[in-house]
N, C-alpha and C positions, 0 to 999 in steps of 0.2 A: 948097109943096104939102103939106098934111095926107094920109097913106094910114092904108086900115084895111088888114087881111091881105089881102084882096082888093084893095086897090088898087095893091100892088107891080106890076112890070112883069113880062108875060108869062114860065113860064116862068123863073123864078127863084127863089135860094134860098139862105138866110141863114145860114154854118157858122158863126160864132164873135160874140159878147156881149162886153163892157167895160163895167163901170157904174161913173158917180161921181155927185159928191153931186147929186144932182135929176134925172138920167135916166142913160142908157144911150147905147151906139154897138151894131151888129149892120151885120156886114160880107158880103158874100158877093158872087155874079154874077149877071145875068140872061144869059139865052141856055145855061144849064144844058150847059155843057161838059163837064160832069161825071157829071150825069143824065141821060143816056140820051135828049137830046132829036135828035137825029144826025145836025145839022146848024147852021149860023151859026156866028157868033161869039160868044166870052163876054165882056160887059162888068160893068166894077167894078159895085161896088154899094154904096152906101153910106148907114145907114136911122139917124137917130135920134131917139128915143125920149124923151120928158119928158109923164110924167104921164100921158093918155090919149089922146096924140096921138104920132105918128109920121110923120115925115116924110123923105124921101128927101133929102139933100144932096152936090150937084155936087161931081163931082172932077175937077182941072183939068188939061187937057189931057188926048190921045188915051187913050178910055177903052175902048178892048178891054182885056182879059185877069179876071186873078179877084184878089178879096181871102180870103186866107186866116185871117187873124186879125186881134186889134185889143188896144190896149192903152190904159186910160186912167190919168192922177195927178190927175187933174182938168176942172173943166169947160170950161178951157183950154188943158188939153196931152193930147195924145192920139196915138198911132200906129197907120198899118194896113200890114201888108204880104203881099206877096202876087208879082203878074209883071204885065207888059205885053208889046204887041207889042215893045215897045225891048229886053225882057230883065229880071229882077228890079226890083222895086217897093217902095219905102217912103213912105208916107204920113204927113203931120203935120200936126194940129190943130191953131192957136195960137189960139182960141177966136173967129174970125173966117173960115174958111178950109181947106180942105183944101189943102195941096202937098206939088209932090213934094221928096222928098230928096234932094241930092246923094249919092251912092255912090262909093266909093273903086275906082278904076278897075282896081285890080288885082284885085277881083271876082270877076270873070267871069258864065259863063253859069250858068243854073240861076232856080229860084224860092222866094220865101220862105216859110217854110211857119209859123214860129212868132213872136211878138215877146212879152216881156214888160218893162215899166218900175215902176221904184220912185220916182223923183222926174225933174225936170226935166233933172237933169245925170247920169243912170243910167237906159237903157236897152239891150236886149239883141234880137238877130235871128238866126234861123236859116236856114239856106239850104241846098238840099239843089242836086248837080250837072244839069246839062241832062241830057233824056231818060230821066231815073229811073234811071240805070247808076249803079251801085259799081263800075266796071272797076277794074284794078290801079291804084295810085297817085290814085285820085279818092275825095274822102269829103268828105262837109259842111261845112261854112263856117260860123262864128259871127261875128258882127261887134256892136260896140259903137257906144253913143250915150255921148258923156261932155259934153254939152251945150253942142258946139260944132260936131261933125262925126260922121259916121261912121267908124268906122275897121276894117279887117279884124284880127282875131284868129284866130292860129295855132289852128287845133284842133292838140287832144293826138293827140297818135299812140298806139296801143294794140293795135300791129302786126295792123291789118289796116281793112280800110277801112269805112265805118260809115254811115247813112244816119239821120237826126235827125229828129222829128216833133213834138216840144213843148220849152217853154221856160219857164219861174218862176223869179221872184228877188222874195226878202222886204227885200235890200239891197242896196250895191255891193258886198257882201262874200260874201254868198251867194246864187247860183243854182243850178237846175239845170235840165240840160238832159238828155230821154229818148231811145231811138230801139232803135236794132238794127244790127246786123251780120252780113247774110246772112240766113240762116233757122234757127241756131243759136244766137243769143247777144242777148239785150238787151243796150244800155245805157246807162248812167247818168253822166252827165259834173258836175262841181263844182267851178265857183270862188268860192276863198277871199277874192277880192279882191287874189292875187299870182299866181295859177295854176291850171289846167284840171288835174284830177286822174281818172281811171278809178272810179268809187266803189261800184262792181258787187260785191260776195263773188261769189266761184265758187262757192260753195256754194249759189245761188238757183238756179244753171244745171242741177245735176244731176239726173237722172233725169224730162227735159225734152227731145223730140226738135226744138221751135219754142218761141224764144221770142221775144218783141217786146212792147216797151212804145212807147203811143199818147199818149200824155198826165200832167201831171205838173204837180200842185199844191202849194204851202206856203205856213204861216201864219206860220211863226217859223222860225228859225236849227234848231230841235228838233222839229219837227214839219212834215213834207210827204207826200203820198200819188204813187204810181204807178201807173199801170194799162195793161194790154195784154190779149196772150193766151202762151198756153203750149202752144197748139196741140194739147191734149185739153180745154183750159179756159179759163175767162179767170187773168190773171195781176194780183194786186193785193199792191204792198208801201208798206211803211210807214217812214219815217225818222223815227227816236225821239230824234236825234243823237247818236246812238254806231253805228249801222249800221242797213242795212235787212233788213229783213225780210219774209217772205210771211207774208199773213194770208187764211182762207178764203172764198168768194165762192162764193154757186149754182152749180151744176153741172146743166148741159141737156145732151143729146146733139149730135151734132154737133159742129161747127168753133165756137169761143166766143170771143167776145173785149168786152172793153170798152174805150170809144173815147175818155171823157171824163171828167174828177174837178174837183171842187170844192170844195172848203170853204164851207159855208152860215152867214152874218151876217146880224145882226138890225139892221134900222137904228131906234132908238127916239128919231129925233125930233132928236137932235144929232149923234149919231154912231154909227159901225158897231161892233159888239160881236159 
C-alpha cells in the first residue's frame, strides 16, 4: 500500500527517521497514546519511505504499543525499538521483514526509548524502568547487539539514579548516551569500547537550577552535539574530543528546551559527505 501524509492511519504520529542509501524508515503509533487523543489503544507504526512514495510496512505479531526510534546500516539492516503489550520491544529488518528480537530475560520491565547502530555486529538500546519512576536503586538499562544476540549491559553507577532519553555511536568504540538525573543534573554516558565512563564536567552544572539533555548526535570519535534545556533556557553542548562544552542558542521567555540534533549530509550521487 502506497500512502501520502494523509493516507497514514487515523490519528497517528511519526517520532523518529533513519535513512540509508535510497530511502528512509520513520517509526512512530497510531491511536496517539501519547497525543492527547484519550482513548484506545496505541499501535506500532511503521512507514517507509523510497523516493516519492511511502508506504506502511507490517510488523509481526501482536501490534499494540509504540515505536520510539529506529536505526538503520543499510537497506538491509535496520532496528526499531520502542514497548508492546508483552513489555519492551526490538525490532529488525533483515531487508525482507520486520521481527521481533529476542531479549535477554534478565531485562525486565520498562520501555525503549532510544537505539543507535554502526554496522551489522554493533548496535546499542536504551531502556528506561516501568512507570517512568527513578525510585531508590532503579535507573536505566543499556543493552548491546554484537551481531548475534542481545545482551544486557551494566549501566555505570554515578551514585545516584538516572533516566536516559538518546543514544549515538560513530563506532563499537564510541558512543554516547544523554539523559538526567532528577531535575538537577544532566547526563552524558561514554563507551570506549571497554567501559561506561560519567563524561559530564561539573562545571556545565553550575549556576543551573534544571538541567536535562533530550538528544545526542555525532559525526566522529571528535565531534558530537547535545541538546536539552536548563530550565531558564535551552541547553546545547559540544564534544570537541577533549571535553564538552556549552555553546549559545536563542533565548525566548518561558520554560525552553530543545528536543532534537543532527548533523546535516549531502548525498551527491555516490555517497554521503
Amino acid at each position: 500500500m502506497t500512502l501520502s501524509p494523509r493516507g497514514l492511519p487515523r490519528r497517528s504520529a511519526l517520532g523518529a527517521v533513519a535513512t540509508f542509501p535510497g530511502g528512509a524508515w520513520a517509526v512512530g503509533e497510531s491511536g496517539l497514546r501519547q497525543h492527547g487523543d484519550g482513548g484506545g489503544r496505541p499501535k506500532q507504526l511503521i512507514v517507509r519511505l523510497t523516493g516519492t512514495t511511502m508506504r506502511r510496512v507490517p510488523v509481526a505479531g501482536p501490534a499494540d504499543g509504540d515505536l520510539a526510534d529506529v536505526a538503520a546500516t543499510s537497506a538491509a539492516d535496520a532496528w526499531a525499538v520502542g514497548y508492546s503489550a508483552h513489555g519492551p520491544l526490538i525490532l529488525h529488518w533483515n531487508g525482507t521483514a520486520w521481527k521481533r528480537a529476542p531479549l535477554p530475560a534478565a531485562l525486565g520491565g520498562g520501555e525503549f526509548v532510544g537505539v543507535a547502530a554502526t554496522s551489522r555486529t554493533n548496535a546499542w538500546a536504551i531502556l528506561n524502568p516501568q512507570n517512568g519512576g527513578l525510585g531508590r536503586g532503579i535507573q536505566a538499562r543499556i543493552v548491546h547487539w554484537n551481531g548475534r544476540r542481545w545482551g544486557v549491559v551494566i549501566s555505570p553507577a554515578i551514585g545516584m539514579s538516572y533516566w536516559l532519553d538518546d543514544v549515538a555511536a560513530t563506532s563499537a568504540k564510541d558512543v554516547w548516551v544523554v539523559g538526567s538525573a532528577g531535575s538537577t543534573r544532566a547526563v552524558i554516558l561514554h563507551w570506549n569500547g571497554l567501559r561506561w565512563t560519567c563524561a559530564l564536567s561539573p562545571k556545565v552544572h553550575r549556576g543551573y537550577s534544571f538541567r536535562a539533555l533530550f538528544a545526542v548526535s555525532a559525526s566522529s570519535a571528535g565531534n558530537a552535539l547535545a541538546v536539552g534545556s536548563s530550565g531558564t533556557g535551552t541547553l546545547a553542548l559540544h564534544w570537541n574530543g577533549h571535553g564538552w562544552k556549552r555553546f549559545k542558542t536563542p533565548r525566548r521567555g518561558g520554560f525552553n528546551a530543545l528536543e532534537d540534533v543532527t548533523f546535516i549530509f549531502k548525498w551527491n550521487g555516490t555517497a554521503w559527505q
